[in-house]
C-alpha positions in Angstrom: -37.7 16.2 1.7 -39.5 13.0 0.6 -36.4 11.7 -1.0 -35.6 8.5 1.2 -32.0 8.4 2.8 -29.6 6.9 0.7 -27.1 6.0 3.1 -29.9 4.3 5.2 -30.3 0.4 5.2 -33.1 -1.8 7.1 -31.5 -4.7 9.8 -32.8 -8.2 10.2 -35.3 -6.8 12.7 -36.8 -4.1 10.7 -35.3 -1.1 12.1 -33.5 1.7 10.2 -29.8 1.8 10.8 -28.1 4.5 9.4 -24.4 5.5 8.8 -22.9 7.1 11.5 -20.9 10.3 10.8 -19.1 10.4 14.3 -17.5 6.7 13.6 -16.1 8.4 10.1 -15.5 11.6 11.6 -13.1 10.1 14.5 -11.3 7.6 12.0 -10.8 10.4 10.1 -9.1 12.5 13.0 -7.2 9.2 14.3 -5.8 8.6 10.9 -4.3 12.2 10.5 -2.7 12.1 13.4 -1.1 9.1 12.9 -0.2 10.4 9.6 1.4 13.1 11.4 3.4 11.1 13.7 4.5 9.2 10.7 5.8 12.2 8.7 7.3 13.2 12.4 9.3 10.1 12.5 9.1 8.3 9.1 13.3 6.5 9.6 11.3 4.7 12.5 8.3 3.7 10.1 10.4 2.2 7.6 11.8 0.1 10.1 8.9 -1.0 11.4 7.5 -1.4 8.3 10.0 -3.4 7.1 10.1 -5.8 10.4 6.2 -6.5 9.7 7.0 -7.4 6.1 9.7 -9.3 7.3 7.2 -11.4 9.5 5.1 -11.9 6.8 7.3 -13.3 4.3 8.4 -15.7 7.0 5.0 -16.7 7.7 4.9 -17.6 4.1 7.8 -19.8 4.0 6.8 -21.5 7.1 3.7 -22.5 5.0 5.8 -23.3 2.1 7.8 -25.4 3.9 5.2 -27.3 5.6 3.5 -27.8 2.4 7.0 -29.3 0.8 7.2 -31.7 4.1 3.8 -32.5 4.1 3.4 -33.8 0.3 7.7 -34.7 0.0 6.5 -38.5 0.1 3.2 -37.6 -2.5 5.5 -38.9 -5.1 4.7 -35.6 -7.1 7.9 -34.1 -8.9 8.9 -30.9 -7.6 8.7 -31.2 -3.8 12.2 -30.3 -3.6 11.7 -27.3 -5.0 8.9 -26.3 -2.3 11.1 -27.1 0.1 14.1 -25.1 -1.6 11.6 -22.2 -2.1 10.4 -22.0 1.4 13.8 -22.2 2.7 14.7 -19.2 0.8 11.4 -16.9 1.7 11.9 -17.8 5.5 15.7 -16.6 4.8 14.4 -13.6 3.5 11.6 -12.7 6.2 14.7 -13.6 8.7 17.3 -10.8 6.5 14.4 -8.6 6.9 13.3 -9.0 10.4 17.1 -9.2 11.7 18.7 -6.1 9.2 15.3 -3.8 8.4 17.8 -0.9 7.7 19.4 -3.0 4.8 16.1 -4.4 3.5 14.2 -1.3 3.1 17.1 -0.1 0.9 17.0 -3.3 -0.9 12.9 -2.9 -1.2 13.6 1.0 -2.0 15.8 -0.5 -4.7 13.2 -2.3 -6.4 10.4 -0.1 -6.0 12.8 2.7 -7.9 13.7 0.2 -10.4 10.0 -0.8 -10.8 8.9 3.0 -10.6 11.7 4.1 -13.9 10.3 1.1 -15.5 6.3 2.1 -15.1 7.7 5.5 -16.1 9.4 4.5 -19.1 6.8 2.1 -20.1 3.6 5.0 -19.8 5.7 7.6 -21.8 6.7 4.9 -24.8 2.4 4.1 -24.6 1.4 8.2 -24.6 3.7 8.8 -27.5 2.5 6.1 -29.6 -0.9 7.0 -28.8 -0.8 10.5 -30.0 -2.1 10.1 -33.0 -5.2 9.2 -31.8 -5.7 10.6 -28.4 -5.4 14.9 -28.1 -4.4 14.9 -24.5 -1.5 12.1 -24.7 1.1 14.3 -23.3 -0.8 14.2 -20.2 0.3 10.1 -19.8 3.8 11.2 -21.2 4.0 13.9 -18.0 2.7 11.4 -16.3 4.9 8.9 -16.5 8.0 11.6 -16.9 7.1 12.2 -13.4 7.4 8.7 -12.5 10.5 8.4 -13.8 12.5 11.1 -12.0 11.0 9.7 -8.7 12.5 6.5 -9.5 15.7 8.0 -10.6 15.9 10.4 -7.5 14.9 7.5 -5.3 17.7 5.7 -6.8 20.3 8.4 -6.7 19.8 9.0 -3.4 19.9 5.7 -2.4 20.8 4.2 0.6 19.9 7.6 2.3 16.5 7.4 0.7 15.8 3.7 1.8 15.9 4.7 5.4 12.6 7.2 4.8 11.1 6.3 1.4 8.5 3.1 3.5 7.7 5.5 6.0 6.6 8.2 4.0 4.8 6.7 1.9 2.7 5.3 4.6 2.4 8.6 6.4 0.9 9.9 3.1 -1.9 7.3 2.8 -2.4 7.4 6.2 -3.5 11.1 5.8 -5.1 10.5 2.6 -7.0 7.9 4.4 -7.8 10.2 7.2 -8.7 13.1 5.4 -11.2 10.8 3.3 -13.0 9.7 6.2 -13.1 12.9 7.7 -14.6 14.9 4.6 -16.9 11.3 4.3 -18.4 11.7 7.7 -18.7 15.7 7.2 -20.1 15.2 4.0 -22.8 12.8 5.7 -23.9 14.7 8.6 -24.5 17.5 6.4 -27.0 15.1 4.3 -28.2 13.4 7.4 -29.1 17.1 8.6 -30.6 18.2 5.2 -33.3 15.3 5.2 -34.4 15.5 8.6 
């Protein structure tokens, strides 16, 4: 074929450098496996989860509170409140490092509250809209589905806080994986096609 390769770009030096397949085809395989292990054992990737959030939102009111004690003398109104706010997002990075089995319920908590509310929200729009769209009811199904995850998450709550994290990222783990995979398949197949 004449057709020039898409997936083909020239370096600083001239040269062709292509994708490489293999590098997508082994994240690919890497990923599902650790999607699998995650599935396995998703009570200990909540936890972790959790613990890595929990180091985050310290990290944050660390900065926080170095910013309140840095400008506290800037004679700007407020610096208090920095200083009140950063106290309270270290407090809450420490709660989740220190109890992860009680903050993923409490994050499971929220994301089923936020999940009945995206639900509601998406079947109130896909009614309304049915007037003028003909497939509405596919938003309203949608978002029906939305809501009963958020309800079930909720009803089964704190049982489901101690696997809801952790499966969640073992399903875009292998989402991810499989996506490479099919990527780098997908571009050896064109890489052997034009050559």
């Amino acid at each position: 074929m004449n057709e020039p390769n898409r997936f083909e770009t020239v370096s600083e030096d001239g040269s062709r450098v292509g994708l490489k397949p293999g590098w997508f085809i082994g994240m690919g395989i890497v990923l599902i496996i650790l999607g699998i292990v995650a599935c396995i054992d998703a009570f200990s990737v909540t936890l972790a989860s959790t613990m890595v959030l929990g180091i985050v939102v310290m990290a944050g009111g660390i900065v926080q509170l170095i910013q309140g004690i840095v400008h506290f003398h800037s004679g700007q109104r407020g610096h208090w409140a920095n200083l009140l706010i950063g106290c309270f997002v270290l407090f809450a990075g420490l709660v989740l490092c220190v109890e992860p089995i009680a903050g993923s319920q409490v994050l499971t908590a929220i994301m089923a509250g936020l999940l009945m509310l995206g639900g509601f929200s998406r079947i109130f729009w896909s009614v309304g809209m049915r007037q003028n769209l003909p497939d509405w009811w596919v938003g309203a199904l949608s978002g029906a589905v939305t809501l009963v995850v958020g309800c079930l998450l909720y009803w089964y709550l704190p049982w489901s806080g101690l696997f809801f994290l952790g499966t969640l990222i073992a399903i875009e783990l292998l989402m991810a994986g499989i996506s490479s995979l099919m990527f780098g398949l997908g571009l050896k197949r064109i890489q052997k096609e034009w050559f």
